[in-house]
N, C-alpha and C positions, 0 to 999 in steps of 0.2 A: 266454475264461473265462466260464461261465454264474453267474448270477445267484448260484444256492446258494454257488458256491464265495465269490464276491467280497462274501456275508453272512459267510463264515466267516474269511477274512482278515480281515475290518475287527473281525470280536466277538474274532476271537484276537491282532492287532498293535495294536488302538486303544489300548489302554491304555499298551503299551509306549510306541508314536511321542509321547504325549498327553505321559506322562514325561519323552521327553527332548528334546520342543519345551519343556517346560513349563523347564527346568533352564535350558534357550540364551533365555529369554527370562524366565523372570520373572515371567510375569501369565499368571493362570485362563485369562484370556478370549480372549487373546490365543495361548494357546496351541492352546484349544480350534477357537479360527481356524484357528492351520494343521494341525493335525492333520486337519480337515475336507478344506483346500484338497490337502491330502495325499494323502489317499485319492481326492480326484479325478484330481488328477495320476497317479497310480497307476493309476487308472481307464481313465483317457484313455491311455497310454502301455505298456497293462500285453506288446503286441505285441514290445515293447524288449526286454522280462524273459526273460535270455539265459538262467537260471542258474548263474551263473557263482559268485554268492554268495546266503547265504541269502533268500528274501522277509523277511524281517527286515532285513536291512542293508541291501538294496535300497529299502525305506521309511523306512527313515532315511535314507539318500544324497536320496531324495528331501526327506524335512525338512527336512534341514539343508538344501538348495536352496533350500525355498521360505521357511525360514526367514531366509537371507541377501538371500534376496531382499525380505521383507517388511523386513529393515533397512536394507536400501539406498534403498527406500521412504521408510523413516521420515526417512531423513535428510538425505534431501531435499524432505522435506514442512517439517522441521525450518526448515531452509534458506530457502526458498520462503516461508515463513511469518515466517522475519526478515525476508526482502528487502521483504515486504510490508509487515511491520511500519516499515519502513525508510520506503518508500515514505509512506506514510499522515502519518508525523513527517517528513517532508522531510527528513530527514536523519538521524544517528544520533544518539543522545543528547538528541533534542526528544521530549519527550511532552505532553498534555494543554495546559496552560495557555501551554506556550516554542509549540507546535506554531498553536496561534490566535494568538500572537503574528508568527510567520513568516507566516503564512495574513495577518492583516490588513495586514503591513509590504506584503507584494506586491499587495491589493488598494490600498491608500493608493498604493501608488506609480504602481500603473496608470492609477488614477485623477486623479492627477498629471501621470501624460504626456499624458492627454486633455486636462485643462486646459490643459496648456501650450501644445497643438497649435492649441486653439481661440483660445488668448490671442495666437498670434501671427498671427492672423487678425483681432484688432481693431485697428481705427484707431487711429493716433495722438489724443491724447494719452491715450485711454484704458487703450490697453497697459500703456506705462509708468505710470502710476498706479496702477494695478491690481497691478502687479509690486512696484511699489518698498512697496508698504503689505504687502502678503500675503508677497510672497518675500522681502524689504528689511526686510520691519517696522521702516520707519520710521513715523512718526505721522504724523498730519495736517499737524502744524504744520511738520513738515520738509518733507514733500512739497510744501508751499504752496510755501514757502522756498526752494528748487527753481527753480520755476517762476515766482517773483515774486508771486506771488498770495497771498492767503491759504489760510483754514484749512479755512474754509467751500467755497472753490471744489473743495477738494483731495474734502473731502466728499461734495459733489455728482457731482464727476469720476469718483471709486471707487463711488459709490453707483451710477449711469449705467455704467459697465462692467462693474460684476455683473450687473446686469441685462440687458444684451448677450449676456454670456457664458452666463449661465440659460438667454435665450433662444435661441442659439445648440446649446448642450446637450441643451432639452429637460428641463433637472431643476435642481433647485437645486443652487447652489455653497456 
């Protein structure tokens, strides 16, 4: 097909295909889309065009083609874009403020199994000290109690083991 002719299809069917992409979807712009990608498919394929049916129907078969095809698209853009969505909230149903909440529980916990890894690398008695005040939350005064000592030693013992563990870490505990 030369040039002239394929100026004269697109000025005599654009309007029609424009019509009834515009009807199968909905939107201007959207339509104006494939009406476009229409005419190039047209373009590119025009070798196909047996006669069989009018050039008219033949560009709508194609529409409606690229038509289906621009919704199969969408709905898995759709798609694609919850699972992302999904993704981002960790799950479904967490957004913004549940979604930081999820996000800190696993850095606190991560950062929990470091301590603990490093805590079971201190000497006695400072392990236990250190466990029974922090993970135990007992007080001083139990922890002395414990250990026959007092409140003061319990004190120094926990005070002496964070700072092990600091130094051990590299950061504060």
């Amino acid at each position: 097909m030369r040039c002239l002719e394929i100026n004269e299809v697109y000025r005599l069917y654009y309007p029609d295909v424009y019509r009834f992409l515009y009807t199968l979807c909905g939107k201007q712009d959207v339509a104006e889309e494939l009406a476009q990608e229409t005419f190039y498919k047209a373009i590119k394929s025009i070798r196909k065009f047996r006669g069989d049916c009018s050039m008219k129907s033949w560009l709508f078969q194609i529409g409606k083609n690229t038509y289906l095809s621009w919704q199969k698209k969408q709905k898995h853009l759709a798609e694609e874009e919850l699972t992302q969505e999904n993704l981002e909230k960790g799950r479904y149903g967490l957004g913004g403020r549940e979604r930081e909440d999820v996000e800190e529980t696993v850095i606190r916990r991560n950062e929990a199994m470091r301590i603990y890894r490093e805590l079971a690398r201190l000497n006695e008695p400072y392990k236990e000290v250190f466990a029974l005040r922090v993970i135990g939350e007992l007080s001083f005064r139990e922890i002395g109690g414990i250990y026959g000592r007092g409140e003061g030693w319990a004190r120094v013992t926990y005070h002496r083991a964070k700072i092990k563990l600091q130094e051990m870490m590299g950061e504060e505990v």
